[in-house]
N, CA, C and O atoms as a Maestro MAE file, in Angstrom:
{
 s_m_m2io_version
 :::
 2.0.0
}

f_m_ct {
 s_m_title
 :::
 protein
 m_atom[292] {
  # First column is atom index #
  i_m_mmod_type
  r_m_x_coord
  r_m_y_coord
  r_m_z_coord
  i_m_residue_number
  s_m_chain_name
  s_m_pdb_residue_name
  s_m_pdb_atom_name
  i_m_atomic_number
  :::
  1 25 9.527 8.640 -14.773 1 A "UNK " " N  " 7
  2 3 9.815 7.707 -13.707 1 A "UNK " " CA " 6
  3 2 8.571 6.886 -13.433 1 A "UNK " " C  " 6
  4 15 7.449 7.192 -13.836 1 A "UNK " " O  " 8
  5 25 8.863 5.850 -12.734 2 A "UNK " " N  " 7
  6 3 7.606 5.054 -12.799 2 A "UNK " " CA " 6
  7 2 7.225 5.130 -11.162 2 A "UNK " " C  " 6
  8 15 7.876 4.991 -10.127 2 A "UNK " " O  " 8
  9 25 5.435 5.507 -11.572 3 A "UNK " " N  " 7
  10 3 4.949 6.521 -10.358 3 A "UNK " " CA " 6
  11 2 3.131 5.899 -10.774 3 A "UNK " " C  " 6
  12 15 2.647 5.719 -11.891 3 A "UNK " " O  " 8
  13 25 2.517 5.711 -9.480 4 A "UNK " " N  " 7
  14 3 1.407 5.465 -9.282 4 A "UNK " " CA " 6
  15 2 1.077 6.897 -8.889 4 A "UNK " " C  " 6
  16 15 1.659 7.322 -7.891 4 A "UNK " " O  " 8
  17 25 0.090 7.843 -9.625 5 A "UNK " " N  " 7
  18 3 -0.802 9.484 -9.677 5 A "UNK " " CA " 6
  19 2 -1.739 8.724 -8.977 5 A "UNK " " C  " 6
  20 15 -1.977 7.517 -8.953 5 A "UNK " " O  " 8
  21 25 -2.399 10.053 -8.204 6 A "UNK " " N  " 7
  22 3 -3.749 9.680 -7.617 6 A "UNK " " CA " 6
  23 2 -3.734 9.366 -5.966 6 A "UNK " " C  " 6
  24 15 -2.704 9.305 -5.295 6 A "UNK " " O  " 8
  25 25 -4.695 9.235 -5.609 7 A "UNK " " N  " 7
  26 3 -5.188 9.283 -4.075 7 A "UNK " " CA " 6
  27 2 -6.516 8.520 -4.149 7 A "UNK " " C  " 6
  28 15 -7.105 8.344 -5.216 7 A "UNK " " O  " 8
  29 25 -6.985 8.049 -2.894 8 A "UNK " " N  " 7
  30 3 -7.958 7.577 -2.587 8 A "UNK " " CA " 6
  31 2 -8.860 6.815 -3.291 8 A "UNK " " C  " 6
  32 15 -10.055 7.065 -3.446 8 A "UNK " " O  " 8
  33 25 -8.020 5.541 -3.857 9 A "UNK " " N  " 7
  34 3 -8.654 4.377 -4.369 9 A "UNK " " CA " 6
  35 2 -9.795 3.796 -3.322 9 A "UNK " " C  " 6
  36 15 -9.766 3.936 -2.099 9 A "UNK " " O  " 8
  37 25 -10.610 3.244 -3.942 10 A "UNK " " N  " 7
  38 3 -11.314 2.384 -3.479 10 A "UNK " " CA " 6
  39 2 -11.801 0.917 -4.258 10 A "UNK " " C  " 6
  40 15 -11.674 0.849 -5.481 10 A "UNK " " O  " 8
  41 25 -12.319 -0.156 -3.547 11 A "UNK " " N  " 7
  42 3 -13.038 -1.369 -4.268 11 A "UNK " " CA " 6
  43 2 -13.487 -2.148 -3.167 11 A "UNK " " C  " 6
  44 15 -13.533 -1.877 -1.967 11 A "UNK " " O  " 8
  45 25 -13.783 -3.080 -3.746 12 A "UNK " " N  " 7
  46 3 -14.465 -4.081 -3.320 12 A "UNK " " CA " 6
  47 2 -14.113 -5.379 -3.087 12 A "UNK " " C  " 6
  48 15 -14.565 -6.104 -3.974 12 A "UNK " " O  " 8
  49 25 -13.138 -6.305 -1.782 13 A "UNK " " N  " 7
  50 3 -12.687 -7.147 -1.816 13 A "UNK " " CA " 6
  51 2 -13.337 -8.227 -2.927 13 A "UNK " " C  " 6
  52 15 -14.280 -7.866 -3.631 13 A "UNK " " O  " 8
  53 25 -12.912 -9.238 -3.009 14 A "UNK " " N  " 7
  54 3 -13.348 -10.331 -4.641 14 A "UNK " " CA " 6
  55 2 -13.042 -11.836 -4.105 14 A "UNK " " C  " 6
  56 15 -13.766 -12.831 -4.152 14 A "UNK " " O  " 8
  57 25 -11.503 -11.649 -3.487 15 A "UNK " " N  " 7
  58 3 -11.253 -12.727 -2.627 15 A "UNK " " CA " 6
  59 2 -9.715 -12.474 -1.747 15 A "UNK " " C  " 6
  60 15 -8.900 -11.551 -1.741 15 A "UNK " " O  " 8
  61 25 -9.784 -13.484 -1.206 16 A "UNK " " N  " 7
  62 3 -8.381 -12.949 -0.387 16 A "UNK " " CA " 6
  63 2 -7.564 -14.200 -0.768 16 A "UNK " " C  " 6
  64 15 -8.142 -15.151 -1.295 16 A "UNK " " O  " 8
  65 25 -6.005 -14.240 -0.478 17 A "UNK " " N  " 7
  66 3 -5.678 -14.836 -0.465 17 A "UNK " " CA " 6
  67 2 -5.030 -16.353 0.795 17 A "UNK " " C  " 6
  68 15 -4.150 -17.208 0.692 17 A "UNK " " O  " 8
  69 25 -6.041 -16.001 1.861 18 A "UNK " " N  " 7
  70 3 -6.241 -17.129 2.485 18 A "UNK " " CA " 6
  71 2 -5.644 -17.123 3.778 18 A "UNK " " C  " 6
  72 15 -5.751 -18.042 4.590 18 A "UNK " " O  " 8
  73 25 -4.650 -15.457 4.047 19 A "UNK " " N  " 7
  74 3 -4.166 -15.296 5.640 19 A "UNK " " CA " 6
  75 2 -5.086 -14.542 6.245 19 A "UNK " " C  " 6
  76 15 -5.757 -13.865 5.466 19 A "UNK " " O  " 8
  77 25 -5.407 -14.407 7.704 20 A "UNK " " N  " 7
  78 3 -6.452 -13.902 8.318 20 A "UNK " " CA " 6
  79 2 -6.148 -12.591 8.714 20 A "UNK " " C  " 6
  80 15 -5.654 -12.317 9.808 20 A "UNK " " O  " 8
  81 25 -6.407 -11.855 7.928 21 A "UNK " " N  " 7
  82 3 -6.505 -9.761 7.705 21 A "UNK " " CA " 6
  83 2 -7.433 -9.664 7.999 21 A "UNK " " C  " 6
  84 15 -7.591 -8.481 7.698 21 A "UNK " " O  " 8
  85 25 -8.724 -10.093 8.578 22 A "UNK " " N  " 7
  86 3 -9.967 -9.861 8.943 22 A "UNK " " CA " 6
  87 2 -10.996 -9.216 7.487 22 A "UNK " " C  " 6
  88 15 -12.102 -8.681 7.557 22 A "UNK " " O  " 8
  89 25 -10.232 -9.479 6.344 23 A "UNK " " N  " 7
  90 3 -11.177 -9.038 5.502 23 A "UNK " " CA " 6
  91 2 -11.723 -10.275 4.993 23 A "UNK " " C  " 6
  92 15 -11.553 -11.408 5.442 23 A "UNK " " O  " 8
  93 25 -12.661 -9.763 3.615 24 A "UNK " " N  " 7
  94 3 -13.712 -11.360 2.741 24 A "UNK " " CA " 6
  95 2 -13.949 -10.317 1.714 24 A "UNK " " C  " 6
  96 15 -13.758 -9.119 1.501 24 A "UNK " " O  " 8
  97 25 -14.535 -11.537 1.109 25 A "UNK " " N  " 7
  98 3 -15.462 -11.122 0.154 25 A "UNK " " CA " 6
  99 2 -16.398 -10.253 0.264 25 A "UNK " " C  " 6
  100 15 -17.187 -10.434 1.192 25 A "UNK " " O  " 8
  101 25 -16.614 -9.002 -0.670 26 A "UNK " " N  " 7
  102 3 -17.655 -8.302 -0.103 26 A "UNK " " CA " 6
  103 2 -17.353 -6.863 0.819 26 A "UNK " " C  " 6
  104 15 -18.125 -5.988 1.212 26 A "UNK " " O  " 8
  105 25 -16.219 -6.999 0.937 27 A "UNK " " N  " 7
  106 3 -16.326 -6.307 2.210 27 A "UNK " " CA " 6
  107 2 -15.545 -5.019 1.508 27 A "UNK " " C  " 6
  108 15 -14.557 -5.369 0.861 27 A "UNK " " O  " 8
  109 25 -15.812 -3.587 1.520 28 A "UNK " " N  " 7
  110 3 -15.526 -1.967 0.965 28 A "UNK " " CA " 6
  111 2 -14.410 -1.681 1.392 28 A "UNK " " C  " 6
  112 15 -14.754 -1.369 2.532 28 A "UNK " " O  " 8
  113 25 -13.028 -1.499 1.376 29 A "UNK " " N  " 7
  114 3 -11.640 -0.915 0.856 29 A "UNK " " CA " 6
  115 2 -11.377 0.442 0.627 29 A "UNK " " C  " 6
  116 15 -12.158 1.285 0.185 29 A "UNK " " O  " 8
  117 25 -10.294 0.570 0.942 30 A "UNK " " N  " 7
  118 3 -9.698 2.067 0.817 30 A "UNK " " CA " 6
  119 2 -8.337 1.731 0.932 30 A "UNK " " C  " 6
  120 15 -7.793 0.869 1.622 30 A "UNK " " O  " 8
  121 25 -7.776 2.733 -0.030 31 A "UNK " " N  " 7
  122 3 -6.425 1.974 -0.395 31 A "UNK " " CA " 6
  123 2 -5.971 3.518 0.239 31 A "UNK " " C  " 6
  124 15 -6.496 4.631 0.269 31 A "UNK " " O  " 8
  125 25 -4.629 2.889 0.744 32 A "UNK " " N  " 7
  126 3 -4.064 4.535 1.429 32 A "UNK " " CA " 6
  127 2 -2.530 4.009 1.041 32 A "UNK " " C  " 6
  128 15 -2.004 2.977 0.626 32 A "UNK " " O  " 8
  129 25 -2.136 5.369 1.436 33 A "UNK " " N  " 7
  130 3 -0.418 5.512 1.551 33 A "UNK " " CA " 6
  131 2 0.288 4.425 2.810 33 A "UNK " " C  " 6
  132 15 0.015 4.133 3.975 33 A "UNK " " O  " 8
  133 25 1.299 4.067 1.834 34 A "UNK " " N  " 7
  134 3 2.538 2.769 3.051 34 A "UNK " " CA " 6
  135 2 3.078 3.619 4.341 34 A "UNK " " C  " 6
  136 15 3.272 4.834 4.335 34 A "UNK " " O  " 8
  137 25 3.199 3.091 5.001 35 A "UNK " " N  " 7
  138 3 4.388 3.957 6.076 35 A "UNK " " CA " 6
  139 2 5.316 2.645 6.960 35 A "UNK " " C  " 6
  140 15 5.110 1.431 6.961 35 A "UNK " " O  " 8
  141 25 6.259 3.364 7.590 36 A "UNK " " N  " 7
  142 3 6.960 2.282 8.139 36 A "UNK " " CA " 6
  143 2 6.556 1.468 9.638 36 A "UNK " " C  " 6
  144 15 6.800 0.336 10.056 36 A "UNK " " O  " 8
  145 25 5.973 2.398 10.084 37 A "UNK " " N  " 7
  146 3 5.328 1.550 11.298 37 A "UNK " " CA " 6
  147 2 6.174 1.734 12.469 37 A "UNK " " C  " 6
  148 15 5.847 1.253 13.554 37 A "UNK " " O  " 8
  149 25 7.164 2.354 12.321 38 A "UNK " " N  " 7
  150 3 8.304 2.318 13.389 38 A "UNK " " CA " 6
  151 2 9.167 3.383 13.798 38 A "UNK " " C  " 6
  152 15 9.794 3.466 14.854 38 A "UNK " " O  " 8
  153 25 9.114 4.478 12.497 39 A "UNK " " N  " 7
  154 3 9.549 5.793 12.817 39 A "UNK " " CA " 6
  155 2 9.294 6.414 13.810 39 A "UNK " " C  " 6
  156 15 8.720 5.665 14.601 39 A "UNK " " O  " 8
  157 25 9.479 7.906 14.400 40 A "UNK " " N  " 7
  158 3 8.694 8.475 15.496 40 A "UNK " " CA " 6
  159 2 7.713 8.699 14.882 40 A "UNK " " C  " 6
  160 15 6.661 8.515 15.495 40 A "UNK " " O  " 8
  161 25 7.634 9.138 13.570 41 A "UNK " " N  " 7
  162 3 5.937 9.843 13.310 41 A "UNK " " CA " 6
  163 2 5.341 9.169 12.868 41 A "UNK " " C  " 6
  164 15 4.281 9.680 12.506 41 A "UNK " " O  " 8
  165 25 5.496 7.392 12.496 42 A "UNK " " N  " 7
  166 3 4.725 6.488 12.835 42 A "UNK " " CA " 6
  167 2 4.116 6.097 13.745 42 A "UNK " " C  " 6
  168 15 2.918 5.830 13.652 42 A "UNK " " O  " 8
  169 25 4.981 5.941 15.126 43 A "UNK " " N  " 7
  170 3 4.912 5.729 16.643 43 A "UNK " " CA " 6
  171 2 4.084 6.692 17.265 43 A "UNK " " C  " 6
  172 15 3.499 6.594 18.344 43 A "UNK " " O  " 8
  173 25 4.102 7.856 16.275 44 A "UNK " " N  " 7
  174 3 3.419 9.185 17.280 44 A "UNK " " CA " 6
  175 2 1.669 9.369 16.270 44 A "UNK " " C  " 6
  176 15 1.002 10.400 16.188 44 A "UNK " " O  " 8
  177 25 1.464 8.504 15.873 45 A "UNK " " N  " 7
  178 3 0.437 8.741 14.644 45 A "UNK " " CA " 6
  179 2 0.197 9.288 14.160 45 A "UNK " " C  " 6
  180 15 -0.967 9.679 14.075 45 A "UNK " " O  " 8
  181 25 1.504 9.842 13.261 46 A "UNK " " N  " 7
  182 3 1.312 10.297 12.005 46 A "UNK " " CA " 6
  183 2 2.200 9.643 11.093 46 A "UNK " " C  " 6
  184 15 3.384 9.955 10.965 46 A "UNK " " O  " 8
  185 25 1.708 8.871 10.557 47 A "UNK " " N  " 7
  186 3 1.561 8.226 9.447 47 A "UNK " " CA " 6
  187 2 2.013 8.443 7.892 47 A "UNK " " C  " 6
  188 15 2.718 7.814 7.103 47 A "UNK " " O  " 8
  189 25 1.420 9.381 7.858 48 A "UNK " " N  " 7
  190 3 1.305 10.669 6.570 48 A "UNK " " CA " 6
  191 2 2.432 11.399 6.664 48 A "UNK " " C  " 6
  192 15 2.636 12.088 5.664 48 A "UNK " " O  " 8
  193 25 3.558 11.522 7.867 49 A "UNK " " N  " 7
  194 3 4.598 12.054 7.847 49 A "UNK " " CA " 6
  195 2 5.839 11.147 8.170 49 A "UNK " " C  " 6
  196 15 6.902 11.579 8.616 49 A "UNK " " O  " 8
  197 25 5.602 10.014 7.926 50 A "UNK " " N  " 7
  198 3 6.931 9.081 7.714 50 A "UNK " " CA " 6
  199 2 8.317 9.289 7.532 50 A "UNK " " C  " 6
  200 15 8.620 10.382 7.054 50 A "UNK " " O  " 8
  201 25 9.207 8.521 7.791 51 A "UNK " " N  " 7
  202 3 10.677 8.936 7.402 51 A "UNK " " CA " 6
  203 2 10.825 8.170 5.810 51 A "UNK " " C  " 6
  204 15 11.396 8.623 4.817 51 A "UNK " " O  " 8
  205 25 10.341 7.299 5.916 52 A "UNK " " N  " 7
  206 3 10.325 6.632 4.851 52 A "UNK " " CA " 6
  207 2 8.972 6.769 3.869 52 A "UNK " " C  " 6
  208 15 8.616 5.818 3.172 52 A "UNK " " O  " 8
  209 25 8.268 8.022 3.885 53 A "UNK " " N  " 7
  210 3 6.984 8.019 3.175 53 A "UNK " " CA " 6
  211 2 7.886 7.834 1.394 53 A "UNK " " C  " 6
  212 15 7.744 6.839 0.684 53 A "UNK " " O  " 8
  213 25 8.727 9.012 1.041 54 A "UNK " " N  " 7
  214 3 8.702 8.936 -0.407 54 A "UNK " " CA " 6
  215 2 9.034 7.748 -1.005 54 A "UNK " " C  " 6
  216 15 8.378 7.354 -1.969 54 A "UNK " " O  " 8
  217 25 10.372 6.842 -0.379 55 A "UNK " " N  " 7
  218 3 10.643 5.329 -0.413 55 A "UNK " " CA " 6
  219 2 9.781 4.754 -0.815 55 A "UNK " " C  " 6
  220 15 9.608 4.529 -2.013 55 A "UNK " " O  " 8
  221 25 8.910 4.320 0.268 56 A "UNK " " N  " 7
  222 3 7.743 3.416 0.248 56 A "UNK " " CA " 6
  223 2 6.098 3.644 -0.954 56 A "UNK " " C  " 6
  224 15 5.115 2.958 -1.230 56 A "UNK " " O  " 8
  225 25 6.745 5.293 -1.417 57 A "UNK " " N  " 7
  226 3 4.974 5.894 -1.770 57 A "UNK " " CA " 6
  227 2 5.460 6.325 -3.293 57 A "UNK " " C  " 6
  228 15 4.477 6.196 -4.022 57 A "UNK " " O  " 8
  229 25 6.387 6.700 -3.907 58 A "UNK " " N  " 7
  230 3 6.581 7.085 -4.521 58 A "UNK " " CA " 6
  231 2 7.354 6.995 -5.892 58 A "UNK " " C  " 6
  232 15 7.290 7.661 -6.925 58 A "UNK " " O  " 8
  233 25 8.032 6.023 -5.538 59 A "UNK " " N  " 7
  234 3 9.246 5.828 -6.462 59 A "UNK " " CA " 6
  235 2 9.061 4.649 -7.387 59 A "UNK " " C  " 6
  236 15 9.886 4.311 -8.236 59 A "UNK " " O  " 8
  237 25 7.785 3.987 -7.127 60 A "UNK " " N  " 7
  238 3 7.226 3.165 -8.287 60 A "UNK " " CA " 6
  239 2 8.423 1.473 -8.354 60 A "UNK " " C  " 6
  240 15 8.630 0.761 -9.337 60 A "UNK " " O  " 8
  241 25 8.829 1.360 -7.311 61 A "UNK " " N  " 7
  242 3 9.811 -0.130 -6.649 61 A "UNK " " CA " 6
  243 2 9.051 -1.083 -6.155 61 A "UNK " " C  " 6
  244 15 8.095 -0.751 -5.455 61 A "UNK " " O  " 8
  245 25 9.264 -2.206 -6.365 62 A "UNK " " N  " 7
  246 3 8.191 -3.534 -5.961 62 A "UNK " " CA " 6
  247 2 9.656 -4.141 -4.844 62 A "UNK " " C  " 6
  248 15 10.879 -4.003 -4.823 62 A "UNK " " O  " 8
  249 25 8.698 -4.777 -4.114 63 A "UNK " " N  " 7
  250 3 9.646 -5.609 -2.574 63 A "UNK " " CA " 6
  251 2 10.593 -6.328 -3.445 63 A "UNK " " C  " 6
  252 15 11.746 -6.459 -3.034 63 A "UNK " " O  " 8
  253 25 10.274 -6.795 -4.556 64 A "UNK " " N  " 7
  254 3 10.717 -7.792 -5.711 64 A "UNK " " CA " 6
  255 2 11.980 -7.141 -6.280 64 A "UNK " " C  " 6
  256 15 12.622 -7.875 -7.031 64 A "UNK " " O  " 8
  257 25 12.565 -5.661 -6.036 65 A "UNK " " N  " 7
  258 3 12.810 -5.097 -7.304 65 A "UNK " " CA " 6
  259 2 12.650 -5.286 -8.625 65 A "UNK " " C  " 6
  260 15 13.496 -5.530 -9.486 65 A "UNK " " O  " 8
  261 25 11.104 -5.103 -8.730 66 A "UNK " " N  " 7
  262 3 10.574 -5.225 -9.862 66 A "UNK " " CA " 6
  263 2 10.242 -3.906 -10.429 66 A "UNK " " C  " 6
  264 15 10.411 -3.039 -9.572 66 A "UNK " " O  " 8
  265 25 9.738 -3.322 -11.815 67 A "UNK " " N  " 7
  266 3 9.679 -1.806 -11.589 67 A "UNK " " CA " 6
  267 2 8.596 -1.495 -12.534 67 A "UNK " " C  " 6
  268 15 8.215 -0.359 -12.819 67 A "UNK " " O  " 8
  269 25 8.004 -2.915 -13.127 68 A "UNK " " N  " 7
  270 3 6.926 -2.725 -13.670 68 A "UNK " " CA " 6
  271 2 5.495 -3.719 -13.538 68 A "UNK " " C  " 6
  272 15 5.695 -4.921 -13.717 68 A "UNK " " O  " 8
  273 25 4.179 -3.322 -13.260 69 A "UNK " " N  " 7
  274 3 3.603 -4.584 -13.024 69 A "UNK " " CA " 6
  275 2 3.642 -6.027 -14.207 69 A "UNK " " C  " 6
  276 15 4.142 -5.718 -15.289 69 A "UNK " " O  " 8
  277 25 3.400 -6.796 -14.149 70 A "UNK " " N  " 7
  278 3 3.245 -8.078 -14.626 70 A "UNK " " CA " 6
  279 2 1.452 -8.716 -14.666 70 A "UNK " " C  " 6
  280 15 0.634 -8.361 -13.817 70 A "UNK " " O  " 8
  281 25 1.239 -9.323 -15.386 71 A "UNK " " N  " 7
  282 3 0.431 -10.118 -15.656 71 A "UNK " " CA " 6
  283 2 0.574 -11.502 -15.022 71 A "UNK " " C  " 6
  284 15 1.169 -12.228 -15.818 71 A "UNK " " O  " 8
  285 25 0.272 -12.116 -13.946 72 A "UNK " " N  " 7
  286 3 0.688 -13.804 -13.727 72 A "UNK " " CA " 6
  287 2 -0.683 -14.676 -13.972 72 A "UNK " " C  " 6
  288 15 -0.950 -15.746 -13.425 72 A "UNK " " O  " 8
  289 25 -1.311 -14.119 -14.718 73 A "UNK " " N  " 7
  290 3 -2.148 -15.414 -15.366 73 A "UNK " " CA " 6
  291 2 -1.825 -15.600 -16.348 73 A "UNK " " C  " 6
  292 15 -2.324 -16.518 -16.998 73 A "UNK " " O  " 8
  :::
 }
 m_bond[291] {
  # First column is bond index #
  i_m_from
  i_m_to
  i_m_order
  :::
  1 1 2 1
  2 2 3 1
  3 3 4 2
  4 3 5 1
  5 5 6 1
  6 6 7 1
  7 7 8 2
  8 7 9 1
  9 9 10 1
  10 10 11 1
  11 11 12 2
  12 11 13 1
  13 13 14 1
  14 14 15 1
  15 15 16 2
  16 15 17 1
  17 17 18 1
  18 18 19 1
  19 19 20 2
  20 19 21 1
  21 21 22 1
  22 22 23 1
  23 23 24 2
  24 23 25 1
  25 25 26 1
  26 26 27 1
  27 27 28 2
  28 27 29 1
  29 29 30 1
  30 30 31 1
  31 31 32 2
  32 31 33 1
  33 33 34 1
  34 34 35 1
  35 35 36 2
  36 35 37 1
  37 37 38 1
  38 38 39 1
  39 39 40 2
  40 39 41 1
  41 41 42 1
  42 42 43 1
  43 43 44 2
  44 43 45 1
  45 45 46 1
  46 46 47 1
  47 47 48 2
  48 47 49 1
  49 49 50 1
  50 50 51 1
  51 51 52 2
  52 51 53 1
  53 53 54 1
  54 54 55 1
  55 55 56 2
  56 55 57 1
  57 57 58 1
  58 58 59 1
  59 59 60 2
  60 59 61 1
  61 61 62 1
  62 62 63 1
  63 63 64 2
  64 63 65 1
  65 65 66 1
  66 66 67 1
  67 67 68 2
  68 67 69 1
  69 69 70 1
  70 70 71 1
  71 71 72 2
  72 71 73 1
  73 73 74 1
  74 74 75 1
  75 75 76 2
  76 75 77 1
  77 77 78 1
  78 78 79 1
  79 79 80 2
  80 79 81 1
  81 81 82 1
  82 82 83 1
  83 83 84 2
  84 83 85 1
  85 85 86 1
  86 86 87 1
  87 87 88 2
  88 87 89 1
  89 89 90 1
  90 90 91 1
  91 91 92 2
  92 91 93 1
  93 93 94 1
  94 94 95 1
  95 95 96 2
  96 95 97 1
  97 97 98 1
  98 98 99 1
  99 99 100 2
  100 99 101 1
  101 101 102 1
  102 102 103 1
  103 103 104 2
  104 103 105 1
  105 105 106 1
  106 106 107 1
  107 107 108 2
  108 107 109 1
  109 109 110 1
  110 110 111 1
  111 111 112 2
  112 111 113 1
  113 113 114 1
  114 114 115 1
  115 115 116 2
  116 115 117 1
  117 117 118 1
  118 118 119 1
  119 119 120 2
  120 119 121 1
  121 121 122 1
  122 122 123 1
  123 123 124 2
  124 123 125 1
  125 125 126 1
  126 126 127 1
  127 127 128 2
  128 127 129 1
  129 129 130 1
  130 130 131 1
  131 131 132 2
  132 131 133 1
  133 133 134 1
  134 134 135 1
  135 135 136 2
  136 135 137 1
  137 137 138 1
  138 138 139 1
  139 139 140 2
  140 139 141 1
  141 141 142 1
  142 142 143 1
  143 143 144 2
  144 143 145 1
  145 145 146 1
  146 146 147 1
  147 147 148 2
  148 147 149 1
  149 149 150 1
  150 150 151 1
  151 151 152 2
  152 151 153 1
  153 153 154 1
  154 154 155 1
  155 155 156 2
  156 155 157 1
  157 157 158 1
  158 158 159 1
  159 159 160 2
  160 159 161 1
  161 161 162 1
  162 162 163 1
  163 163 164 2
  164 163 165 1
  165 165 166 1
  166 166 167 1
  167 167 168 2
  168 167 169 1
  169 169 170 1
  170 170 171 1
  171 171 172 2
  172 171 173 1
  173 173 174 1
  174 174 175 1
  175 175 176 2
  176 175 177 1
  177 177 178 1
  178 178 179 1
  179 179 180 2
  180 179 181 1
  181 181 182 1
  182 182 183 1
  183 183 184 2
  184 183 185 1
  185 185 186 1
  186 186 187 1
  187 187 188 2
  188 187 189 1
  189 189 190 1
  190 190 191 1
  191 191 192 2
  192 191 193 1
  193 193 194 1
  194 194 195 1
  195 195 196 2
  196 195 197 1
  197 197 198 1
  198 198 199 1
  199 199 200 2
  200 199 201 1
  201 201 202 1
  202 202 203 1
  203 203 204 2
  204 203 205 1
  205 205 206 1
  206 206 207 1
  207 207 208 2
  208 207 209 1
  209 209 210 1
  210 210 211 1
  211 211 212 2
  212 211 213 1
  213 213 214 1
  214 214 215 1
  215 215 216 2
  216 215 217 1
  217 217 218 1
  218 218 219 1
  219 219 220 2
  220 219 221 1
  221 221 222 1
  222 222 223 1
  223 223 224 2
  224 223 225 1
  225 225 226 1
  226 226 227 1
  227 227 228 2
  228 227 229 1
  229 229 230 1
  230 230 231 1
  231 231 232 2
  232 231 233 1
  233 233 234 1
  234 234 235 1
  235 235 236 2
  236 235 237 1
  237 237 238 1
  238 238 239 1
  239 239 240 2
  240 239 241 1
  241 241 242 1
  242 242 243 1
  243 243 244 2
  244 243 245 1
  245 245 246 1
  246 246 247 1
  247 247 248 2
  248 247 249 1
  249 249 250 1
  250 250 251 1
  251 251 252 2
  252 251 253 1
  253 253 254 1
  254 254 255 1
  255 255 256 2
  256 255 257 1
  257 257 258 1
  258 258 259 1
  259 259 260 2
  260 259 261 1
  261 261 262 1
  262 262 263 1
  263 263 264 2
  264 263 265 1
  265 265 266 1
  266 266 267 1
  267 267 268 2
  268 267 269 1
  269 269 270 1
  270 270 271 1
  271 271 272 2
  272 271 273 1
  273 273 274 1
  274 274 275 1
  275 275 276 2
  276 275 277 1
  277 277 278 1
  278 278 279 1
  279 279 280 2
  280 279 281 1
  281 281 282 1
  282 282 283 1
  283 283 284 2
  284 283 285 1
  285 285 286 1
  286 286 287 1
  287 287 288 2
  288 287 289 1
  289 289 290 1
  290 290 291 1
  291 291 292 2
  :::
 }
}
């Protein structure tokens, strides 16, 4: 199945694409797990226990239904 392994990416912003997230260039990253933002154990901060964690974390689905990455250069 198509599945992103692993935990606790990190990098180094490079550039953004031009909406104001308060990040830049330069600036140190940590890539974490999706959640819905709206569940109770979103609402109650926990995060990590989502209704929708495996949905969103696991199942290797793009917003696109896309199911594999692409190259767009």
């Amino acid at each position: 199945l198509p599945a992103v392994l692993g935990h606790e990416g990190a990098g180094v912003v490079v550039e953004t694409g031009g909406a104001d997230t308060g990040l830049g260039p330069g600036d140190h990253v940590v890539l974490s797990f999706d959640s819905c933002g709206h569940c109770r154990s979103c609402l109650g901060a926990a995060p990590a226990y989502c209704d929708d964690f495996a949905a969103l974390n696991l199942f290797g689905g793009r917003a696109e239904n896309r199911a594999r990455f692409t190259d767009a250069a």
